[in-house]
Backbone as JSON, one array per atom type, in Angstrom:
{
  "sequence": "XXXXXXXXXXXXXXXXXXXXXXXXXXXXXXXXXXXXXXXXXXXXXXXXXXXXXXXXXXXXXXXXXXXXXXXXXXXXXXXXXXXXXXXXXXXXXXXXXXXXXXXXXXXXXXX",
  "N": [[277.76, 125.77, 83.66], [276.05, 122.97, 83.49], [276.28, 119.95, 81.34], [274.24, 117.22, 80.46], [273.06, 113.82, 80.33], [269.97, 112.54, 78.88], [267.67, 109.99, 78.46], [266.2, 110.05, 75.8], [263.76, 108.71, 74.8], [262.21, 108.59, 77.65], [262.85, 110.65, 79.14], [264.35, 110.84, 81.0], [267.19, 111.58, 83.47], [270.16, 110.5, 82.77], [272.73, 111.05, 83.15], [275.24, 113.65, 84.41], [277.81, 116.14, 83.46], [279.97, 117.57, 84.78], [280.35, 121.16, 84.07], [283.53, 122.35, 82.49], [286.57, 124.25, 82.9], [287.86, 126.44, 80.66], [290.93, 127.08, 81.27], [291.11, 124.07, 81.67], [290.23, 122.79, 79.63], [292.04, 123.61, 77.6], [294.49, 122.7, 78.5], [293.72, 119.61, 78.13], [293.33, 119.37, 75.41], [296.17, 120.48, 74.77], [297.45, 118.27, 76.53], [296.92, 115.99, 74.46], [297.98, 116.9, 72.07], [300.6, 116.75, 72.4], [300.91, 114.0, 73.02], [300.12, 112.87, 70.47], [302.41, 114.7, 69.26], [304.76, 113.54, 70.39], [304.5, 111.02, 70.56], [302.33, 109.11, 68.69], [302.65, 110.37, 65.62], [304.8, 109.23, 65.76], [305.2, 106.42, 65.35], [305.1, 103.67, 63.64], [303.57, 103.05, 60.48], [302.15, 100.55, 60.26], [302.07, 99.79, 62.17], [300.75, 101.8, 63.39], [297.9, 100.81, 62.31], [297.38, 98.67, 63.38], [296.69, 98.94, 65.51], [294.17, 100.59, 64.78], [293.2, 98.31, 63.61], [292.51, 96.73, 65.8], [290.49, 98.26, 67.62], [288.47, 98.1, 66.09], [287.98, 95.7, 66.16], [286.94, 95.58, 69.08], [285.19, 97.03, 69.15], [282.86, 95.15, 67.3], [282.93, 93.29, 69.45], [282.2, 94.04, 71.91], [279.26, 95.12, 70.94], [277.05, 94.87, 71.28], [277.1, 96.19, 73.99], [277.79, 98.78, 73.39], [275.88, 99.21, 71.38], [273.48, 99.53, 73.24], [274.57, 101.8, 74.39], [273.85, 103.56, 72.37], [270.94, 103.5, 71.81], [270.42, 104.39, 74.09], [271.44, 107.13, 74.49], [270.46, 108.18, 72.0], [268.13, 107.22, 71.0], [267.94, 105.63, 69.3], [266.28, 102.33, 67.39], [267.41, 98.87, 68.47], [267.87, 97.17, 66.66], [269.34, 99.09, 64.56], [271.19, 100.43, 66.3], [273.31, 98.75, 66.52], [274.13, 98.33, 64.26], [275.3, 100.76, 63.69], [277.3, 100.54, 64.96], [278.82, 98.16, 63.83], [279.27, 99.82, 61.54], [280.9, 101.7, 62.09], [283.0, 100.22, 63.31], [283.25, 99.16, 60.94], [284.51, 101.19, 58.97], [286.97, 101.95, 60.78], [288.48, 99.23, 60.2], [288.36, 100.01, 57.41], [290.18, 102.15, 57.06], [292.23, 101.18, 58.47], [293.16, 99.18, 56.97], [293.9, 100.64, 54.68], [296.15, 102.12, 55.42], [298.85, 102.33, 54.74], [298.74, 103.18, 52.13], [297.01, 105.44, 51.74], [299.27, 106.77, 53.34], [301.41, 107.55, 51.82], [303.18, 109.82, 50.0], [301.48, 112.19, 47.99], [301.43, 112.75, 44.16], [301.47, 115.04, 42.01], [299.82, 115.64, 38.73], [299.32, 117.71, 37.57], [297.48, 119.75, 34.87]],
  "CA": [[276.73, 125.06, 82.94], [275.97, 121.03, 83.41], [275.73, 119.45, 80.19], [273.55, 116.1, 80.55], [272.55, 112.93, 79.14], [268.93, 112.04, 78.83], [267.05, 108.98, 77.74], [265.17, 110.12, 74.77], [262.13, 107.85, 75.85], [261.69, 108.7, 79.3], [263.36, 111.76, 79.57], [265.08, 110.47, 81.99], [268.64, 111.82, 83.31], [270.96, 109.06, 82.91], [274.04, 111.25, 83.74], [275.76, 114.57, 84.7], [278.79, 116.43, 83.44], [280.32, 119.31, 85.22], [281.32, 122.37, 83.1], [284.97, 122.76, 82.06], [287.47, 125.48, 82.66], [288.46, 126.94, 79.31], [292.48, 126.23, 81.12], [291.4, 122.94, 81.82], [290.0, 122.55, 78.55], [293.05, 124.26, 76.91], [295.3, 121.87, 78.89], [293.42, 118.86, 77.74], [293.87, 119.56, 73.96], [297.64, 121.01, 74.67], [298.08, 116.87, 76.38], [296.65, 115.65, 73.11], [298.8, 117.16, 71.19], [301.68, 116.63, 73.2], [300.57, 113.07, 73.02], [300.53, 113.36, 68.96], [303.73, 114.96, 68.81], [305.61, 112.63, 71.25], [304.26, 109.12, 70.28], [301.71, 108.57, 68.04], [303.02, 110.56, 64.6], [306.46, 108.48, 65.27], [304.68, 105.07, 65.46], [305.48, 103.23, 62.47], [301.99, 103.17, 60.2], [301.48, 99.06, 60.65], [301.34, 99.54, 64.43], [298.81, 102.08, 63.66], [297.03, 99.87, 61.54], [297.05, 96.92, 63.88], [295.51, 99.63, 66.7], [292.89, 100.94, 64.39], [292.24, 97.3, 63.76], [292.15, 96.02, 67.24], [289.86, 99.04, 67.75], [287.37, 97.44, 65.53], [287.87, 94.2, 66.97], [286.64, 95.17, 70.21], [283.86, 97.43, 68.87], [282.48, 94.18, 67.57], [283.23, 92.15, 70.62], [281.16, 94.63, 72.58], [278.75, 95.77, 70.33], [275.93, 94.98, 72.52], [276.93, 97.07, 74.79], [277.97, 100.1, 72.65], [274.54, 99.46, 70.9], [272.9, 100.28, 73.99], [274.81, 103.53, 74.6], [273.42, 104.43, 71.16], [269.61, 103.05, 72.2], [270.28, 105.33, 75.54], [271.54, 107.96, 74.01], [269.8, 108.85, 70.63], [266.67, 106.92, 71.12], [267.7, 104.36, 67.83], [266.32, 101.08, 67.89], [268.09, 98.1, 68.96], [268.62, 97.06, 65.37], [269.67, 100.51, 63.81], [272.56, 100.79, 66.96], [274.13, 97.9, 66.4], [273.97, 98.41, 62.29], [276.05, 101.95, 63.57], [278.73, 99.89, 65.86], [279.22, 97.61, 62.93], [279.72, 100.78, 60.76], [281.87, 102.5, 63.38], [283.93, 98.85, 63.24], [284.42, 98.81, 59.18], [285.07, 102.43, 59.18], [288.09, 101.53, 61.34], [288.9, 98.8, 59.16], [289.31, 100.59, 56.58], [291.41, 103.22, 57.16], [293.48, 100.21, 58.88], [293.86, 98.26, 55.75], [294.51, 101.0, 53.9], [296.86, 103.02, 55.68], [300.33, 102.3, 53.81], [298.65, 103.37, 50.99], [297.01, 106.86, 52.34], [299.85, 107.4, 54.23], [302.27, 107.39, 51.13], [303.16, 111.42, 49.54], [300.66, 112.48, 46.6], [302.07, 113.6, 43.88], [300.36, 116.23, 41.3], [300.14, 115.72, 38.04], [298.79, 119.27, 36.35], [296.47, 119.61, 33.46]],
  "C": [[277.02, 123.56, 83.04], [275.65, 120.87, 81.91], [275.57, 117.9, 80.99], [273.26, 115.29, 79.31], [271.14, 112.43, 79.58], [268.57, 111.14, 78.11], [266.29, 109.89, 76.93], [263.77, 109.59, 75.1], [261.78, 108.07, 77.03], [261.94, 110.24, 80.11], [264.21, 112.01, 80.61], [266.75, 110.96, 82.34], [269.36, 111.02, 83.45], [272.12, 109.83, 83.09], [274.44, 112.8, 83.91], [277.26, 115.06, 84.46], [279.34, 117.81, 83.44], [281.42, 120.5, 84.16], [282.82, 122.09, 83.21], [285.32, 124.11, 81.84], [287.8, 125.48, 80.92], [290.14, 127.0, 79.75], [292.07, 124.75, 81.25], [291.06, 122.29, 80.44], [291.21, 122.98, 77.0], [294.32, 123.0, 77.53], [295.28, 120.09, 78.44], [293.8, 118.72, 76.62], [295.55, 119.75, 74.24], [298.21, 119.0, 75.07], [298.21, 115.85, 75.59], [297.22, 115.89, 72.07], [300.35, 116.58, 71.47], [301.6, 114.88, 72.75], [301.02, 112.52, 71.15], [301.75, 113.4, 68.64], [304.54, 113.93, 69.43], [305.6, 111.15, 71.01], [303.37, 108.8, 68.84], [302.29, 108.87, 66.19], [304.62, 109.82, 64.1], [306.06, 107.01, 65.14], [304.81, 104.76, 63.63], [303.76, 102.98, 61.59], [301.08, 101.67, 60.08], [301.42, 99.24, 61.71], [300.62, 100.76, 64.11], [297.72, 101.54, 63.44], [296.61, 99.01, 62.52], [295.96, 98.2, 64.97], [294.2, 99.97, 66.22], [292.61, 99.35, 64.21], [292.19, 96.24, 64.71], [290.87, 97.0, 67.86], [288.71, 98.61, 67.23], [287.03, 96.28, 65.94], [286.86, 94.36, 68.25], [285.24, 96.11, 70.59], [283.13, 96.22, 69.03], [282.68, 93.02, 68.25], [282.55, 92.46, 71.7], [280.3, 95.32, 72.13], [277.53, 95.43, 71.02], [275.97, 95.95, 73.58], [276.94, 98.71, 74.22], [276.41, 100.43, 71.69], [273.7, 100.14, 72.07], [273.41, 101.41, 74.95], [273.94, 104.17, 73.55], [272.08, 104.3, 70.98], [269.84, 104.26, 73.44], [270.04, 106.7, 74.6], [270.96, 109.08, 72.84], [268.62, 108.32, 70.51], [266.71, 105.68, 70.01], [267.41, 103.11, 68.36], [267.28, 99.97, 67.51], [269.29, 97.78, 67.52], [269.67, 97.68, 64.43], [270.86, 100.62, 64.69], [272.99, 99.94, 66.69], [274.78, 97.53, 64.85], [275.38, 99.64, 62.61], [277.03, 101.22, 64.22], [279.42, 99.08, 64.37], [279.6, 99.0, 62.17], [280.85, 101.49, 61.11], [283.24, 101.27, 62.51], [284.62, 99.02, 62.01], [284.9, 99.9, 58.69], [286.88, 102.2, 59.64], [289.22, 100.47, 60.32], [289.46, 98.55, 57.76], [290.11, 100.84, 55.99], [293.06, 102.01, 57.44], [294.24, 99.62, 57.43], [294.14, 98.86, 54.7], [295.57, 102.11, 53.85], [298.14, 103.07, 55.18], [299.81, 103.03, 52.7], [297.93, 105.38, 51.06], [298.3, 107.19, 52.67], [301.35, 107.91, 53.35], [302.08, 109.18, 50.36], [302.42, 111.02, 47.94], [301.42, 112.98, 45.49], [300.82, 114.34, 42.83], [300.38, 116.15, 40.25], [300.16, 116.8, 36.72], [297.75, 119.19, 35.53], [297.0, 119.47, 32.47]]
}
């Protein structure tokens, strides 16, 4: 099975992507994890921070262009994708600026 991307407006095929093995798709996730386990869960949680917020940075630094993936893609106008990149962005921001504080053990206090 091809899964595709169509313009919404035109109907147009703007791209093609060839099925996936269920190993290659099993191998993908297994490098992701691998990935996870090996680097990212040992990363200290300010250098995650700074990545989630360089991640936002460069949303809005190309948000013109990521707007018109989301104009291609979903049919939204111009205004409305670039409202979701910005959202995407402070989303990121967030989590960034508040990850010491997530990332710290809960405790429980009962009833």
């Amino acid at each position: 099975m091809t899964y595709e991307t169509v313009n919404p407006a035109s109907g147009a095929r703007l791209k093609s992507f060839a099925d996936i093995s269920e190993a290659a798709l099993e191998a993908a996730v297994a490098a992701a994890q691998r990935a996870y386990q090996t680097d990212w869960r040992d990363r200290p949680i300010a250098e995650r921070a700074r990545i989630l917020s360089k991640a936002a940075a460069l949303l809005r630094e190309r948000a013109d262009e990521y707007a018109g993936y989301v104009t291609l893609e979903m049919g939204k106008l111009s205004g409305a994708a670039k409202t979701e990149v910005e959202l995407s962005a402070a989303i990121l921001d967030y989590y960034a600026s508040h990850a010491e504080e997530f990332s710290r053990p809960k405790t429980f206090s009962g009833f």
